[in-house]
N, C-alpha and C positions, 0 to 999 in steps of 0.2 A: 439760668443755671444749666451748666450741658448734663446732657443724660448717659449711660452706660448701658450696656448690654452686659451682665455677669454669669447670662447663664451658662457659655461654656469657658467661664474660670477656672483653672485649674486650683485645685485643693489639696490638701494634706493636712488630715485633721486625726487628732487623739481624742479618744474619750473613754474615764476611766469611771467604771461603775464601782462604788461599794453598797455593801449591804444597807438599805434603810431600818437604822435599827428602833424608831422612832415609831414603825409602821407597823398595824397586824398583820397587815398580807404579808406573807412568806416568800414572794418572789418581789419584793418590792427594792428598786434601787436608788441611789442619787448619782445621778453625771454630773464630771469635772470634765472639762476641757482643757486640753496640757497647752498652757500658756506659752509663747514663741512672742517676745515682744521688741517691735519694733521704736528703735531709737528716732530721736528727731534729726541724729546726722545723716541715720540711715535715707529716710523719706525725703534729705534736702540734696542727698547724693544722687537718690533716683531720678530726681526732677531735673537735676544739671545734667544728670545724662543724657537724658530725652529730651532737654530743653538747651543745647548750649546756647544760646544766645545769652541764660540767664545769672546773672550771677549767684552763684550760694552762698556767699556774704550777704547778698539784701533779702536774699530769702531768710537766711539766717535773721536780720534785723526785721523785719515783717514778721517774722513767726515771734520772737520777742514780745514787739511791739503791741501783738495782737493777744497775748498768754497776759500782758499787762493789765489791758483795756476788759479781760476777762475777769480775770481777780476782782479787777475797782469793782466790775457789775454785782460781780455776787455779794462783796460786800456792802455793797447797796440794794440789798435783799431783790435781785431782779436775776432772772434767768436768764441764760444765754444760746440761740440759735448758732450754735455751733457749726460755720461756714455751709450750713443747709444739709447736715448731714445728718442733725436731731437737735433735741434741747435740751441744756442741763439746765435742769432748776435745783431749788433747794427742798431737804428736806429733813422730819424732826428726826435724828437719831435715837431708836427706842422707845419704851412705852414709857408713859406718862400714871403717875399713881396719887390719890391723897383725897381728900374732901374739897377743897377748893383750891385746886394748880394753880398755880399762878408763873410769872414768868421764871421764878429759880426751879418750878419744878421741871422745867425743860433739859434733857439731859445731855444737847447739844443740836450739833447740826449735820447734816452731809448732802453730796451733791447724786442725785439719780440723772439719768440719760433717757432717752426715748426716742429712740434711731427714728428718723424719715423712713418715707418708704423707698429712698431710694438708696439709705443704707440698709434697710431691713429687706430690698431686693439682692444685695450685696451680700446677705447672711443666709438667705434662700439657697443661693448657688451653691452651699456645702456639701460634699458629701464627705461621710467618717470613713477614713483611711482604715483606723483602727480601734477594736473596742476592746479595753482593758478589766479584766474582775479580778477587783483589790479585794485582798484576804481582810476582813478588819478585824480577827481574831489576834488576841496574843501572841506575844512572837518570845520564844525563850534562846538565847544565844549563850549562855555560858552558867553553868550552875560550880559553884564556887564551893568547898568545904573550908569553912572560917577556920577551921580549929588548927590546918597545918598548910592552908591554901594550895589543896590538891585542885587540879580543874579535871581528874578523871574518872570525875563521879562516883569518887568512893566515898562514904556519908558514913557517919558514928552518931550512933544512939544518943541522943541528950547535947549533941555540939552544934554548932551554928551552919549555916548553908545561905548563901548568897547565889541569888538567879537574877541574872540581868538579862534584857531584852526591851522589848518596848510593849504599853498596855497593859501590864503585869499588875496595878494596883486591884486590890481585893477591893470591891464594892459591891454593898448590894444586897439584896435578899437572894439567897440559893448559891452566894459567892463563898470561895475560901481553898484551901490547900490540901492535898490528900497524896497520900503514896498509896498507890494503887498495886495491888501483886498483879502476875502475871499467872495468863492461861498456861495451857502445854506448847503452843505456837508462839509464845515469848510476846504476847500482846495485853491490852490492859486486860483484868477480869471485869464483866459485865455484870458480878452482882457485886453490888456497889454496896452493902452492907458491911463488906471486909475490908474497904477502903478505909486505911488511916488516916482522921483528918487532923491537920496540927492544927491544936488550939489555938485561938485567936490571941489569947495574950501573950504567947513565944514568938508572935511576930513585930519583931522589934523595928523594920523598916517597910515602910507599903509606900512604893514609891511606884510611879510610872514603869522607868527605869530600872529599877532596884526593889528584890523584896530580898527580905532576913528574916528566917527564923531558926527556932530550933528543930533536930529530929525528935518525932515523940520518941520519951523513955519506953513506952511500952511497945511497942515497935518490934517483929521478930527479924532476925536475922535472916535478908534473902535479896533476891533482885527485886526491884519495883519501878515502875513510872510515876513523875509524879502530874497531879495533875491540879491546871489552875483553872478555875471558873470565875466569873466577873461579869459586874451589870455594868463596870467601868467606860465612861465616853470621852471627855475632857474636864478637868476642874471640876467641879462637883457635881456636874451633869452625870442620872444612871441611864443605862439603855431599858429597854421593853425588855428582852430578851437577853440569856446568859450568854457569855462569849468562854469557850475555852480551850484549852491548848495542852498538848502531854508531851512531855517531856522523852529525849532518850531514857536508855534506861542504865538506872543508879542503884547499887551495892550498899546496903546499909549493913555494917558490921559494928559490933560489940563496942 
Protein backbone atom coordinates (compact mmCIF):
# COMPACT_ATOMS: atom_id res chain seq x y z
CA UNK A 1 0.00 0.00 0.00
CA UNK A 2 1.74 3.49 -0.84
CA UNK A 3 2.17 5.93 1.91
CA UNK A 4 1.59 9.84 1.99
CA UNK A 5 3.19 12.55 3.52
CA UNK A 6 -0.08 15.03 4.76
CA UNK A 7 1.82 17.16 6.90
CA UNK A 8 2.09 20.05 4.73
CA UNK A 9 -1.69 19.63 3.31
CA UNK A 10 -3.43 22.45 2.90
CA UNK A 11 -6.63 22.84 5.03
CA UNK A 12 -9.69 24.87 5.63
CA UNK A 13 -11.44 23.69 8.41
CA UNK A 14 -14.73 25.14 10.48
CA UNK A 15 -15.43 24.40 13.84
CA UNK A 16 -18.38 25.60 15.57
CA UNK A 17 -18.62 25.59 19.43
CA UNK A 18 -21.81 25.74 21.49
CA UNK A 19 -22.39 25.79 24.96
CA UNK A 20 -22.28 22.27 26.86
CA UNK A 21 -25.23 22.55 28.46
CA UNK A 22 -25.15 19.02 29.90
CA UNK A 23 -21.84 20.08 31.79
CA UNK A 24 -21.12 21.89 35.26
CA UNK A 25 -18.17 23.46 34.21
CA UNK A 26 -19.11 26.90 32.91
CA UNK A 27 -16.84 27.18 30.13
CA UNK A 28 -17.46 23.86 28.79
CA UNK A 29 -18.16 23.46 24.87
CA UNK A 30 -19.01 20.83 22.12
CA UNK A 31 -17.40 21.08 18.56
CA UNK A 32 -19.02 20.59 15.11
CA UNK A 33 -17.16 20.45 12.33
CA UNK A 34 -19.03 22.23 9.11
CA UNK A 35 -19.24 19.45 6.92
CA UNK A 36 -18.01 20.07 3.03
CA UNK A 37 -18.91 16.75 1.47
CA UNK A 38 -17.37 15.19 -1.33
CA UNK A 39 -19.30 13.35 -4.06
CA UNK A 40 -18.07 10.02 -5.63
CA UNK A 41 -18.30 11.91 -9.16
CA UNK A 42 -16.18 14.41 -7.58
CA UNK A 43 -13.31 11.85 -6.37
CA UNK A 44 -13.69 9.91 -9.94
CA UNK A 45 -13.08 13.29 -11.74
CA UNK A 46 -9.95 13.90 -9.68
CA UNK A 47 -8.55 10.62 -10.47
CA UNK A 48 -9.10 11.00 -14.50
CA UNK A 49 -7.58 14.19 -14.12
CA UNK A 50 -4.25 13.12 -12.63
CA UNK A 51 -4.61 9.78 -14.17
CA UNK A 52 -5.64 10.14 -17.97
CA UNK A 53 -4.84 7.11 -19.02
CA UNK A 54 -7.84 5.91 -16.82
CA UNK A 55 -11.11 5.62 -17.74
CA UNK A 56 -14.00 6.96 -15.15
CA UNK A 57 -16.38 4.77 -16.49
CA UNK A 58 -14.48 1.62 -14.98
CA UNK A 59 -13.75 3.52 -12.17
CA UNK A 60 -17.10 4.33 -12.09
CA UNK A 61 -17.85 0.43 -12.33
CA UNK A 62 -15.08 -0.75 -9.70
CA UNK A 63 -16.30 1.79 -7.10
CA UNK A 64 -19.99 0.15 -7.78
CA UNK A 65 -18.68 -3.15 -7.73
CA UNK A 66 -16.67 -2.72 -4.64
CA UNK A 67 -19.89 -0.58 -2.52
CA UNK A 68 -21.63 -4.07 -3.59
CA UNK A 69 -19.24 -6.67 -2.17
CA UNK A 70 -19.46 -4.26 0.99
CA UNK A 71 -23.07 -4.28 1.73
CA UNK A 72 -23.03 -8.43 1.15
CA UNK A 73 -20.11 -8.19 4.05
CA UNK A 74 -21.96 -6.51 6.52
CA UNK A 75 -24.81 -8.28 5.91
CA UNK A 76 -22.96 -11.24 6.77
CA UNK A 77 -22.20 -9.74 10.09
CA UNK A 78 -18.43 -9.23 9.12
CA UNK A 79 -16.55 -6.01 9.06
CA UNK A 80 -14.89 -4.25 6.32
CA UNK A 81 -11.21 -2.99 5.76
CA UNK A 82 -12.02 -0.22 4.01
CA UNK A 83 -9.32 -0.09 0.83
CA UNK A 84 -6.74 0.19 4.07
CA UNK A 85 -7.94 3.42 5.17
CA UNK A 86 -9.80 1.90 8.58
CA UNK A 87 -12.49 -0.60 9.32
CA UNK A 88 -16.20 -0.36 9.49
CA UNK A 89 -17.63 -2.87 11.60
CA UNK A 90 -20.88 -3.34 13.09
CA UNK A 91 -22.43 -2.10 15.99
CA UNK A 92 -25.55 -2.23 18.67
CA UNK A 93 -27.42 0.99 18.09
CA UNK A 94 -28.32 2.17 21.79
CA UNK A 95 -28.84 0.74 25.11
CA UNK A 96 -30.02 -2.35 25.85
CA UNK A 97 -32.65 -2.66 29.00
CA UNK A 98 -34.99 -5.65 30.73
CA UNK A 99 -34.30 -8.66 32.99
CA UNK A 100 -33.28 -11.22 30.55
CA UNK A 101 -32.50 -9.23 26.63
CA UNK A 102 -32.72 -11.37 24.34
CA UNK A 103 -32.48 -10.84 20.77
CA UNK A 104 -35.78 -8.41 20.14
CA UNK A 105 -34.32 -6.44 22.86
CA UNK A 106 -31.82 -5.35 20.48
CA UNK A 107 -32.72 -1.93 19.23
CA UNK A 108 -30.85 -2.22 15.93
CA UNK A 109 -27.69 -1.95 14.30
CA UNK A 110 -25.07 0.73 12.91
CA UNK A 111 -21.81 0.79 11.13
CA UNK A 112 -18.67 2.69 13.27
CA UNK A 113 -15.11 3.45 11.51
CA UNK A 114 -11.77 3.37 13.00
CA UNK A 115 -9.42 5.27 10.69
CA UNK A 116 -5.78 3.49 9.97
CA UNK A 117 -3.05 5.39 11.04
CA UNK A 118 -2.57 6.36 7.81
CA UNK A 119 -5.89 8.08 7.61
CA UNK A 120 -5.66 9.22 11.15
CA UNK A 121 -2.14 10.83 9.95
CA UNK A 122 -4.39 12.27 7.26
CA UNK A 123 -6.69 14.09 10.17
CA UNK A 124 -3.35 15.18 12.10
CA UNK A 125 -2.38 17.54 9.35
CA UNK A 126 -5.64 19.85 10.19
CA UNK A 127 -5.48 23.03 11.27
CA UNK A 128 -8.91 25.05 12.19
CA UNK A 129 -9.32 27.97 9.80
CA UNK A 130 -12.08 29.08 11.88
CA UNK A 131 -13.78 28.78 15.38
CA UNK A 132 -17.38 29.61 15.56
CA UNK A 133 -19.48 30.34 19.12
CA UNK A 134 -23.03 29.34 18.38
CA UNK A 135 -25.57 31.30 20.78
CA UNK A 136 -27.64 28.13 21.90
CA UNK A 137 -29.98 30.61 23.70
CA UNK A 138 -33.43 31.41 22.36
CA UNK A 139 -33.95 33.25 19.53
CA UNK A 140 -37.33 35.55 19.20
CA UNK A 141 -37.95 36.91 15.55
CA UNK A 142 -41.44 38.29 15.42
CA UNK A 143 -43.94 38.77 18.37
CA UNK A 144 -47.32 38.93 16.95
CA UNK A 145 -50.73 40.63 18.79
CA UNK A 146 -53.46 37.80 17.91
CA UNK A 147 -56.22 40.05 18.72
CA UNK A 148 -55.76 42.44 15.33
CA UNK A 149 -52.42 40.96 14.13
CA UNK A 150 -50.23 43.98 14.78
CA UNK A 151 -46.46 42.93 14.49
CA UNK A 152 -45.42 46.44 16.23
CA UNK A 153 -45.48 45.21 19.49
CA UNK A 154 -48.29 46.93 20.71
CA UNK A 155 -49.94 44.24 23.29
CA UNK A 156 -53.68 44.65 25.10
CA UNK A 157 -54.34 43.59 28.44
CA UNK A 158 -56.22 40.06 28.57
CA UNK A 159 -55.53 39.40 24.33
CA UNK A 160 -53.32 36.90 22.82
CA UNK A 161 -49.61 37.29 21.66
CA UNK A 162 -47.79 34.99 19.32
CA UNK A 163 -43.76 35.03 19.43
CA UNK A 164 -42.13 32.96 16.90
CA UNK A 165 -38.41 32.33 16.72
CA UNK A 166 -36.58 29.09 17.46
CA UNK A 167 -36.02 27.35 21.22
CA UNK A 168 -38.88 29.34 22.49
CA UNK A 169 -40.58 26.06 24.27
CA UNK A 170 -41.02 26.69 28.13
CA UNK A 171 -39.59 23.75 29.91
CA UNK A 172 -38.27 23.01 32.97
CA UNK A 173 -37.95 24.04 36.56
CA UNK A 174 -37.14 28.04 36.80
CA UNK A 175 -38.83 28.17 32.99
CA UNK A 176 -41.71 30.53 31.92
CA UNK A 177 -42.86 34.04 30.58
CA UNK A 178 -42.61 37.45 32.24
CA UNK A 179 -43.01 41.07 31.06
CA UNK A 180 -40.44 42.72 32.75
CA UNK A 181 -40.58 46.95 33.23
CA UNK A 182 -38.09 48.99 32.37
CA UNK A 183 -35.20 50.85 34.38
CA UNK A 184 -34.76 54.74 33.47
CA UNK A 185 -32.02 53.59 30.49
CA UNK A 186 -35.09 51.74 28.95
CA UNK A 187 -33.45 48.33 29.98
CA UNK A 188 -35.02 45.19 31.72
CA UNK A 189 -35.37 46.12 35.71
CA UNK A 190 -33.17 43.82 37.79
CA UNK A 191 -35.41 43.32 40.57
CA UNK A 192 -37.31 40.62 39.32
CA UNK A 193 -39.89 40.66 41.93
CA UNK A 194 -41.90 43.17 39.68
CA UNK A 195 -41.69 40.94 36.77
CA UNK A 196 -44.99 39.91 35.43
CA UNK A 197 -45.09 36.28 34.92
CA UNK A 198 -48.05 34.90 32.66
CA UNK A 199 -49.66 32.10 34.02
CA UNK A 200 -48.95 28.85 32.72
CA UNK A 201 -52.37 27.90 31.81
CA UNK A 202 -52.94 31.17 29.25
CA UNK A 203 -50.27 29.48 27.39
CA UNK A 204 -52.27 28.01 24.80
CA UNK A 205 -49.29 26.98 22.31
CA UNK A 206 -45.50 25.96 23.61
CA UNK A 207 -44.07 25.08 20.61
CA UNK A 208 -40.32 25.20 19.66
CA UNK A 209 -41.23 27.56 17.03
CA UNK A 210 -44.23 29.20 18.36
CA UNK A 211 -45.44 30.23 21.89
CA UNK A 212 -49.23 31.81 22.49
CA UNK A 213 -50.50 33.32 25.23
CA UNK A 214 -52.30 35.66 26.80
CA UNK A 215 -51.41 39.30 28.39
CA UNK A 216 -51.86 39.10 32.10
CA UNK A 217 -55.20 41.08 33.01
CA UNK A 218 -53.52 42.49 35.85
CA UNK A 219 -50.73 44.07 33.99
CA UNK A 220 -50.25 48.16 34.21
CA UNK A 221 -50.15 50.13 31.39
CA UNK A 222 -46.39 50.83 30.23
CA UNK A 223 -43.46 49.67 28.20
CA UNK A 224 -41.91 46.40 29.01
CA UNK A 225 -39.54 43.44 27.75
CA UNK A 226 -40.67 40.42 27.76
CA UNK A 227 -38.68 37.71 28.71
CA UNK A 228 -38.27 33.77 28.06
CA UNK A 229 -36.36 31.32 30.22
CA UNK A 230 -36.11 27.60 29.40
CA UNK A 231 -34.41 24.30 30.50
CA UNK A 232 -35.61 23.36 26.84
CA UNK A 233 -32.89 21.02 24.56
CA UNK A 234 -34.63 18.81 21.86
CA UNK A 235 -37.83 16.57 22.35
CA UNK A 236 -38.08 16.03 25.79
CA UNK A 237 -34.59 16.36 26.65
CA UNK A 238 -34.01 19.54 29.80
CA UNK A 239 -30.68 21.19 29.93
CA UNK A 240 -28.67 21.64 33.42
CA UNK A 241 -28.92 25.12 33.22
CA UNK A 242 -31.70 28.05 32.22
CA UNK A 243 -31.43 29.33 28.73
CA UNK A 244 -33.02 32.81 28.13
CA UNK A 245 -33.73 35.61 25.85
CA UNK A 246 -35.62 39.30 26.03
CA UNK A 247 -37.24 40.58 23.82
CA UNK A 248 -37.45 44.25 22.19
CA UNK A 249 -39.57 46.25 23.77
CA UNK A 250 -43.58 46.06 23.88
CA UNK A 251 -46.36 48.65 24.76
CA UNK A 252 -49.08 46.92 26.68
CA UNK A 253 -52.16 49.09 26.55
CA UNK A 254 -55.69 48.87 27.86
Amino acid sequence: MATSNFKNADSILSVTLRKNQFSAEENSFIGRVTRNTVTLENLIASISEKNPGVSPYMIQHVANLLGDEMIKSWQNAKSVDVLGLGTMYISVAGSISGENPGGSSIPGFKLNFTPSSRAQEALDSLKVDKVIIADSNPVIDRIINTFNQNEERNLLKGKGVRITGTKLKVMGEDSGIWFAPLDSEGNVSKDESAWIEVAKETISCNKPKTLEFYVPDSIAQADYKIVIRTRYCSGEKQLKSVLSTVSKTVNVAA
